[in-house]
N, C-alpha and C positions, 0 to 999 in steps of 0.2 A: 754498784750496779743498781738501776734502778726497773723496777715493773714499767714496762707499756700498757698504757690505759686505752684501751682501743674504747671510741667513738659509742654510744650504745644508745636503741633509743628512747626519747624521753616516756614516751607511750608504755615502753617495756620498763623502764625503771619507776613511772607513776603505779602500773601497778603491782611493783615490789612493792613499794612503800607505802602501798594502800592509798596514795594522793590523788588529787584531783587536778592540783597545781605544784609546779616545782618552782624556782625561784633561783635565777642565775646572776652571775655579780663580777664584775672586775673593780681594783684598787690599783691605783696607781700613786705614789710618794711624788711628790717634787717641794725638795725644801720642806718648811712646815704646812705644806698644804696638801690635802687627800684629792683623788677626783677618785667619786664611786659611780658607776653605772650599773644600773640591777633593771633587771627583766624578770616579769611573772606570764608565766608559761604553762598555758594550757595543756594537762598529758594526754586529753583526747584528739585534740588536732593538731596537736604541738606546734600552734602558734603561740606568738607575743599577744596577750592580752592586755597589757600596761607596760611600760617602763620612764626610768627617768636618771638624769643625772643629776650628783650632786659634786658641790665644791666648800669642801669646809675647812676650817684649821686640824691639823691633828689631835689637839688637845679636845675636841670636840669631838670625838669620832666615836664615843659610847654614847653619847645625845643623838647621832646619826643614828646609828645601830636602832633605836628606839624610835625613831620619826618613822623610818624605811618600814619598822617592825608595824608599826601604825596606819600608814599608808596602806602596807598589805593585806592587813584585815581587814581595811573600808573596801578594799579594791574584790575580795571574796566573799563580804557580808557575814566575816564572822560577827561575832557580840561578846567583847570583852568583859573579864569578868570584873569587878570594883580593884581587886589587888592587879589584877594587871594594867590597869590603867593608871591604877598609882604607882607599879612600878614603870609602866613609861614616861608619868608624867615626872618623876623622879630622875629625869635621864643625869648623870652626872660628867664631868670635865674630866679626862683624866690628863696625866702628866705623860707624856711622851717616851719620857726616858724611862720613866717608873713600866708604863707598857711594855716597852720594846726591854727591858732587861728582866720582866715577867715571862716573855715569849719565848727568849733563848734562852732563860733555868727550865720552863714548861718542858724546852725542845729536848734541852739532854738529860729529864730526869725516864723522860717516856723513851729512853735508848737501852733503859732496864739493866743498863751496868755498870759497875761501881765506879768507873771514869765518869760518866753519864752523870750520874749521883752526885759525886763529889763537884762537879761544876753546875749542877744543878740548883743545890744547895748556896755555892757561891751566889748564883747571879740572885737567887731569891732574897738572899741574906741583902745583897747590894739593894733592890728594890726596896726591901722595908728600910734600909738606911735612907734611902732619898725621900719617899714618903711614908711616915710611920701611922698615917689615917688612911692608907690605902690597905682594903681588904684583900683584893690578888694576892700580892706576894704572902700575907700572912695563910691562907690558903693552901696557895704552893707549897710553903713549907711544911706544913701540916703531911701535904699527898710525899714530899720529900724524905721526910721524917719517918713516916710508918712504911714507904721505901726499904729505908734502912732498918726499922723494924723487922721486916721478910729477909732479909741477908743471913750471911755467915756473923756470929757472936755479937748482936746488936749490942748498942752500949745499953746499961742500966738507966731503966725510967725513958727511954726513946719514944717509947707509945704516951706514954702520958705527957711527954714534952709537943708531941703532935698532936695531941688533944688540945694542949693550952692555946697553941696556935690556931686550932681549927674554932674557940672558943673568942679567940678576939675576930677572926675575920668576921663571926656573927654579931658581934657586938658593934662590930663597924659597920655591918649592913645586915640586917634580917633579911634579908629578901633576897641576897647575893646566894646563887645558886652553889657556885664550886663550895662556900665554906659547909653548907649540910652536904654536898658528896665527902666532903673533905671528914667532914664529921664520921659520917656511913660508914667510910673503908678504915675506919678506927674501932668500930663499934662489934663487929666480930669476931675480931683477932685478938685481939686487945680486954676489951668487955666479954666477950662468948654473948654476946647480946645480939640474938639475929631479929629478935621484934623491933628492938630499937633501930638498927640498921638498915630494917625495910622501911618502918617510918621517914628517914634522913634520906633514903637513896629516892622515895616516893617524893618527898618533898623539892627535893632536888631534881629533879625531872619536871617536875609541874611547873616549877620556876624555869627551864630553861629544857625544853625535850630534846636537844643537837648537844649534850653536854657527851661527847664522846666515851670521856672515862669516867661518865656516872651508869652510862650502859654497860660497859666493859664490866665494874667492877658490881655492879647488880647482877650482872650472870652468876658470878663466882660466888654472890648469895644465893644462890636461886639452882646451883648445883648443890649446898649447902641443904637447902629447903628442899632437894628431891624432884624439883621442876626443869628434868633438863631441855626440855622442847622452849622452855620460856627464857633461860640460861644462854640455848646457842640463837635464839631470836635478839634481844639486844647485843652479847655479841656482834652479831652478823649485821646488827644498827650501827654500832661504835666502829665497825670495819668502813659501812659503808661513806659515816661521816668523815671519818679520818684515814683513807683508802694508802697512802705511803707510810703509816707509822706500822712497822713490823710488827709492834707488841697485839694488839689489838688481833691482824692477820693469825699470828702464831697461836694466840689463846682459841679464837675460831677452831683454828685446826687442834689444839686441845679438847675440845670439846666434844668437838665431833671424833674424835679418837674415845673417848671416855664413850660416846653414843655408840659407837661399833661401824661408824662411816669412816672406816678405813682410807679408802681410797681421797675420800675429799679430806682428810685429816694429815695426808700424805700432800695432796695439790696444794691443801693451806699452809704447809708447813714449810713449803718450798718457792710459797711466792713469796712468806717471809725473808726468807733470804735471798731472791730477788731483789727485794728492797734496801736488805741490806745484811752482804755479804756474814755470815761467820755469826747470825745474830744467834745467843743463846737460846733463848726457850725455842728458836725454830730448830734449831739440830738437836734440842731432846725431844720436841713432838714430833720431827721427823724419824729418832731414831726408836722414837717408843710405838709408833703406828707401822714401822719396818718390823718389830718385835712384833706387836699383834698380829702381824701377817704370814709371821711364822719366816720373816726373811733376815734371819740371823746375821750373816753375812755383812750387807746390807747396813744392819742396828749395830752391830758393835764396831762397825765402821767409821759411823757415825757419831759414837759416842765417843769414840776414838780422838773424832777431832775435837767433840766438845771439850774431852779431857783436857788438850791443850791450852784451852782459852778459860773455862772453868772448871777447873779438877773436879770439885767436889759435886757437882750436877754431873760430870762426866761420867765420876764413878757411881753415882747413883742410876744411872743409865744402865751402866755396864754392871753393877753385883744384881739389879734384878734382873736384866736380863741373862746373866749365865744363871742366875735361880730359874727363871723360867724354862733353861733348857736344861735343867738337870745336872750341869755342870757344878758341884755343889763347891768343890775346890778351889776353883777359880772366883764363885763367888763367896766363898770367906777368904780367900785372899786381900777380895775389894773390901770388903769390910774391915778387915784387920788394919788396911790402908786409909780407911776411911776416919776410923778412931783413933789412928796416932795422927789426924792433918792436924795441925796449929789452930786452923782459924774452920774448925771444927764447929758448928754451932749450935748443934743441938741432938739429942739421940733419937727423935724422931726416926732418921733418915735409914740408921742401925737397926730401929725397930721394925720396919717396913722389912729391911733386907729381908732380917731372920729369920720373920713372920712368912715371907715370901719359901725361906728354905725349908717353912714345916719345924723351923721349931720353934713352938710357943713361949716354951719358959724365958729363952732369951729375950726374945721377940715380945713378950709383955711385961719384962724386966725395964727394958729401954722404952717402952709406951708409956710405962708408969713414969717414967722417969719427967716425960717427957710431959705428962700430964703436970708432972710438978714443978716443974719450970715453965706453967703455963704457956707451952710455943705454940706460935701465931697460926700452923695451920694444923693444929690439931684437931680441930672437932671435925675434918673432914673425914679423918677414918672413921668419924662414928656414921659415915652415910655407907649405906649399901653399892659398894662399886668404885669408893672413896672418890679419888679425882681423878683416874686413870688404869686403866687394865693393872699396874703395876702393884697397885694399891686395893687392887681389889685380889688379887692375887695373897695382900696381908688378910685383910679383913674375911676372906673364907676360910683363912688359918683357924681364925680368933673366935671370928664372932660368937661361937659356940663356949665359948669360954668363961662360964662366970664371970672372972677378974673379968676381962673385956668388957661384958653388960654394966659390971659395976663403974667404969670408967666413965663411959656414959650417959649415966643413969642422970648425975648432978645437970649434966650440961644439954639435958632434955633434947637430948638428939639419937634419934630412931634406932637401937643398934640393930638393925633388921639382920 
């Protein structure tokens, strides 16, 4: 099932976006040849101020991209700065297939499940086969890789094999915006490096500010950094560049569930799954903002079905929420479930429970643990409020807690 995008107008979205001008575009395939039509669009009278068509080969459609891009800043009197004008006049040819088998790994690595992934990774794998001097696919796999980094029991050396990648797409092009996002979304997980990763994620945007998941994943530093008004603002960018990818929608609604907007953290979470049925992170920030609201029912309903589709998110749904309602039996149940899964990956998720039931000693048994197998999203407990009522729910346990302060003292993150 997909969202109806109903009609809206440009005047009302120019000043969302703080614009002046919006910029509209149709592509059309036939054989190896593009036709593009683009219009630039006044938001005050929402008229056409310019438009034109073009006809070029396919191989040629990143040179386009760059002419179009050129065109438009004579047409609004911007003044290009020297690197941009060497990066348009730099326009490059690319390879069609190499493209197009870029786009479908892109499509199902941002389906955020491990099906997704796994063919994600294929098609990117095939792209660097067909051109091994194209930066894209090396890129992609890079964002594919530290992907699999955030799963259940990453393989050994995963983040640093995403680094080597994200390390040639720069060497193939400095000035290629996805390789420093690509860099960025390595650099905190991975590194505990958030000065580094603002640098990459900054760089990365000045190079290209419509990079969807360079906004996306600068939030999630920027909840990190204690900035959540600046966090669900790119967000709510990446949502609106990439308006059908559920992930983007889902994490909005994450965010604003972590902000205490309840209600819009429930409508975001549920146009997620408009877009597409059964999507995970939208049935836990659905079932965790049903929790905040105190509508029980509701939340472990929901996690209910997460269960089905991803256990182990399911039951992390479900042992903090019966911690949160007191139910302490039910949730060491989930947890006792949770530490015999297989494909178990980490003690983090144990730590939180515990931490959640009040009691510490476990609860900073498994934190330490978890500090020591450096996982990927640990320095978010060390923020006030973590990433989600759930997790704040730990960190009021703890924070009071010596061992806690000592945790993260090294990783220079605020244990307020």
């Amino acid at each position: 099932m997909h969202r109806r995008v109903r009609p809206v107008k440009r005047s009302k979205t120019g000043r969302e976006l703080r614009a002046a001008h919006l910029v509209e575009g149709s592509v059309f395939r036939t054989g190896d040849r593009l036709r593009v039509n683009v219009r630039l669009i006044s938001t005050a009278s929402e008229e056409s101020v310019w438009s034109e068509s073009y006809d070029r080969a396919v191989e040629d459609g990143l040179t386009l991209q760059d002419e179009v891009a050129r065109t438009i800043a004579e047409q609004i009197e911007v003044k290009l700065t020297p690197e941009e004008e060497a990066r348009l006049a730099s326009g490059r040819t690319v390879n069609p297939e190499v493209y197009e088998t870029y786009l479908r790994g892109m499509y199902q690595l941002q389906q955020y499940t491990p099906d997704g992934i796994r063919k994600g990774l294929a098609y990117l794998q095939q792209a660097v086969a067909l051109d091994p001097q194209d930066p894209l696919a090396y890129a992609g796999l890079a964002q594919g890789l530290t992907l699999i980094g955030h799963g259940a029991n990453p393989p050994p050396g995963v983040f640093a094999r995403a680094r080597e990648m994200a390390v040639k797409a720069r060497a193939l092009d400095p000035l290629f915006p996805e390789a420093h996002a690509a860099t960025a979304e390595i650099q905190p997980y991975y590194d505990w490096d958030g000065d580094g990763a603002e640098r990459s994620f900054r760089r990365a945007l000045q190079l290209n500010p419509n990079l969807e998941f360079a906004h996306a994943h600068y939030g999630w530093l920027l909840v990190l950094e204690g900035d959540l008004d600046g966090a669900i603002g790119h967000m709510a960018r990446a949502q609106q560049i990439a308006p059908v990818a559920p992930t983007f929608t889902a994490w909005l609604g994450w965010l604003c569930w972590n902000d205490g907007q309840l209600d819009r953290a429930v409508a975001e979470a549920q146009n997620s799954l408009d877009i597409v049925q059964n999507f995970p992170w939208g049935l836990y920030v659905l079932g965790g903002a049903y929790a905040a609201q105190e509508r029980y029912d509701e939340a472990l309903a929901t996690f209910e079905r997460l269960h089905t589709i991803a256990p182990n998110l399911g039951d992390w749904g479900l042992g903090l929420t019966y911690a949160q309602m007191g139910r302490r039996d039910q949730a060491q149940e989930v947890a006792a479930r949770l530490a015999e899964a297989p494909d178990q990956k980490d003690p983090l998720i144990l730590g939180v429970i515990h931490a959640a039931l009040g009691d510490a000693d476990e609860g900073m048994r498994r934190l330490e643990a978890a500090h020591e197998a450096h996982v990927d999203w640990f320095p978010f407990l060390g923020v006030h409020g973590g990433f989600d009522h759930f997790t704040a729910m730990a960190v009021e346990t703890l924070r009071g807690d010596p061992r806690y302060q000592a945790l993260f003292g090294p990783l220079e993150i605020p244990a307020t």
